[in-house]
N, C-alpha and C positions, 0 to 999 in steps of 0.2 A: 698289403693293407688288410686285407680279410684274416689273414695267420695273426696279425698283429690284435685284432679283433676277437677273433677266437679262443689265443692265449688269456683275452683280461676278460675276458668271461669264464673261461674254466678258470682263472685263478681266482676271481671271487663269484667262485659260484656261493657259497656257501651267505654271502651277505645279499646275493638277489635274491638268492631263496626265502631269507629270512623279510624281503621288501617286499615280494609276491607275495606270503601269505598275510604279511600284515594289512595289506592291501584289501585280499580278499576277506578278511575279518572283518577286516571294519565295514568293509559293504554291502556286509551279507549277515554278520553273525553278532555284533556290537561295538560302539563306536563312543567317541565321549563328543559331548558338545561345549565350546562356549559359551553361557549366555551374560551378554555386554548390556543388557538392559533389566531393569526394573519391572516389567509386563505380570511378572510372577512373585512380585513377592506379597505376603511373607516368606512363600513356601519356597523361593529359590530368588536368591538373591546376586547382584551383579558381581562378577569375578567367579560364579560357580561353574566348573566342570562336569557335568554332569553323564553318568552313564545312561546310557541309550541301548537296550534289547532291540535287538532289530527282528530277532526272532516269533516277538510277542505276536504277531498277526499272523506274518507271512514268510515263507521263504522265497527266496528272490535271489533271480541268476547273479553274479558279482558284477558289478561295476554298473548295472543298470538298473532300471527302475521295473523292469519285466518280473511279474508273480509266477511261480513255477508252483506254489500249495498254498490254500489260505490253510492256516493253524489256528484263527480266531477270529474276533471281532472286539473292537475298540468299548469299553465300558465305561458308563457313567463314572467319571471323576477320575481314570487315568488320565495320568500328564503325559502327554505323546509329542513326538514332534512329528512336523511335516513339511512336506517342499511344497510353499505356496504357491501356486502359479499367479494367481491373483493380486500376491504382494510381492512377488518375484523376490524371495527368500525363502529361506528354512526358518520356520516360524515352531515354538514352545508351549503349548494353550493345554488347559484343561476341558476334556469330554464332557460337557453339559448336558445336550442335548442329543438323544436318538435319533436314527431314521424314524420320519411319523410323528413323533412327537411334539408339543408345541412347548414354545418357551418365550416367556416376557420377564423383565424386569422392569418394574416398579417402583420409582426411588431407592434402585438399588437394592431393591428386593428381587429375589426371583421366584418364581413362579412356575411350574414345569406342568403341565397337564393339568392346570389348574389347581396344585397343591401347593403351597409357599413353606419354603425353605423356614427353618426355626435357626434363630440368632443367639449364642450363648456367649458368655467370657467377652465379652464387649469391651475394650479398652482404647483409652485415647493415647495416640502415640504425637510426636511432632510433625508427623508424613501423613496423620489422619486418622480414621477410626481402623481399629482392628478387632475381628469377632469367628469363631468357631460358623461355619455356614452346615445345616444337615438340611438333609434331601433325599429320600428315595434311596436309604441306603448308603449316601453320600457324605463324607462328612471332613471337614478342610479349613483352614484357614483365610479368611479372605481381606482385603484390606479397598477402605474408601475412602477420600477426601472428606473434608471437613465441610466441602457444600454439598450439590449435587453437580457435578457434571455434566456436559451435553450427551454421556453414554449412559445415565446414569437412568433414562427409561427407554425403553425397546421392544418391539413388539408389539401383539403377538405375533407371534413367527412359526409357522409349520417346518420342522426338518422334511426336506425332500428326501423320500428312497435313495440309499447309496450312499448320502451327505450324511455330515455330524454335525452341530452344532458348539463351537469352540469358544470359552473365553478366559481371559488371563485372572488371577488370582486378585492382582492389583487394578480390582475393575473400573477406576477413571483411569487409568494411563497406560491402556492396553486395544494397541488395531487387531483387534480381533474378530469374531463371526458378525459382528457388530458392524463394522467395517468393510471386511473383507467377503461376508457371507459363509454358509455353511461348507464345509469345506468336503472336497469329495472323498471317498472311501480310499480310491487311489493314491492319493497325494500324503498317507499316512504311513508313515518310514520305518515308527517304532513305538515302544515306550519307556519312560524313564521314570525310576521307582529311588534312587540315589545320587547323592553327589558325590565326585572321586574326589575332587580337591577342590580349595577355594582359595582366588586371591585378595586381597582389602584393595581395591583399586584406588580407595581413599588414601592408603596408610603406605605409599611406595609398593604394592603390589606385595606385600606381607603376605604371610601364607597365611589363613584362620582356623587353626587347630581344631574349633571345634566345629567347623563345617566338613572334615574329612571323614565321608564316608556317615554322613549324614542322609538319612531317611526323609523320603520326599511323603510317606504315607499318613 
């Protein structure tokens, strides 16, 4: 049994190899996500694939969640993901909020250190308002309902040391920092700056040409 074993290992070694390193790529060096929900959009919308640097922060041994070098620190308005322990998933969110800093929203205004965000390009879609949000540097697409939401004031809220402050783009329909609270330093996987491909989950799962390799920035 062990020879018989042996043999179908050395005869495909060449396709473990290629499942080992894919493996350790993805867990260590860049990885694509699903995202099946709405929480993100405009800026990324359901059926997108998105790539994920996993490099962006940290290096990290494969297959585990263990930091071997920090390489950086999560900045205002990267879209990162993370493994929420608190919502027991891998969750999608935009960097708001710093360690230290404090952050309110306002009727859906926000507010960051006591500076408030400026609102340009303001349009009304049939999913609700849509508007350019800047900030500190910041500056992004963001989308609200046509009322106010019960997310729709929050705060004030001091980020704790270590913690970020996270909220989704599509800010009434998103469990976010809101929700879930500031999420720790730890629990952040990577960052994502692209989509690799999209599907229309509306349209039979159609591909969307021009979401391919579309810019999340």
């Amino acid at each position: 049994m062990s020879g018989k074993i042996r043999n179908l290992l050395r005869e495909n070694r060449g396709f473990l190899t290629f499942v080992v390193l894919m493996v350790v790529f993805r867990s260590s060096l860049a990885d694509w996500n699903s995202v099946p929900t709405g929480s993100m959009n405009p800026t990324i919308v359901e059926g997108d694939r998105i790539l994920v640097n996993k490099l962006a922060y940290d290096i990290s041994f494969p297959l585990t969640h263990t930091r071997l070098l920090r390489l950086g620190e999560p900045q205002r308005g990267d879209v990162v993901t993370f493994e929420s322990a608190a919502a027991r998933t891998r969750l999608v969110k935009r960097v708001i909020g710093l360690p230290g800093e404090t952050v309110q929203l306002v009727d859906n205004h926000l507010i960051v250190n006591g500076v408030a965000a400026d609102y340009a390009d303001v349009t009304q879609t049939p999913r609700g308002f849509e508007a350019t949000e800047s900030l500190l540097g910041m500056k992004h697409k963001i989308r609200v309902g046509n009322g106010y939401g019960a997310l729709a004031n929050y705060g004030p809220v001091t980020v704790p040391e270590g913690h970020y402050l996270m909220l989704g783009d599509n800010r009434d329909n998103s469990s976010d920092s809101r929700v879930i609270g500031p999420v720790p330093r730890a629990e952040i996987s990577g960052r994502s700056q692209r989509v690799v491909m999209s599907l229309n989950y509306d349209n039979y799962y159609l591909p969307r040409a021009d979401r391919f390799l579309h810019s999340l920035d």
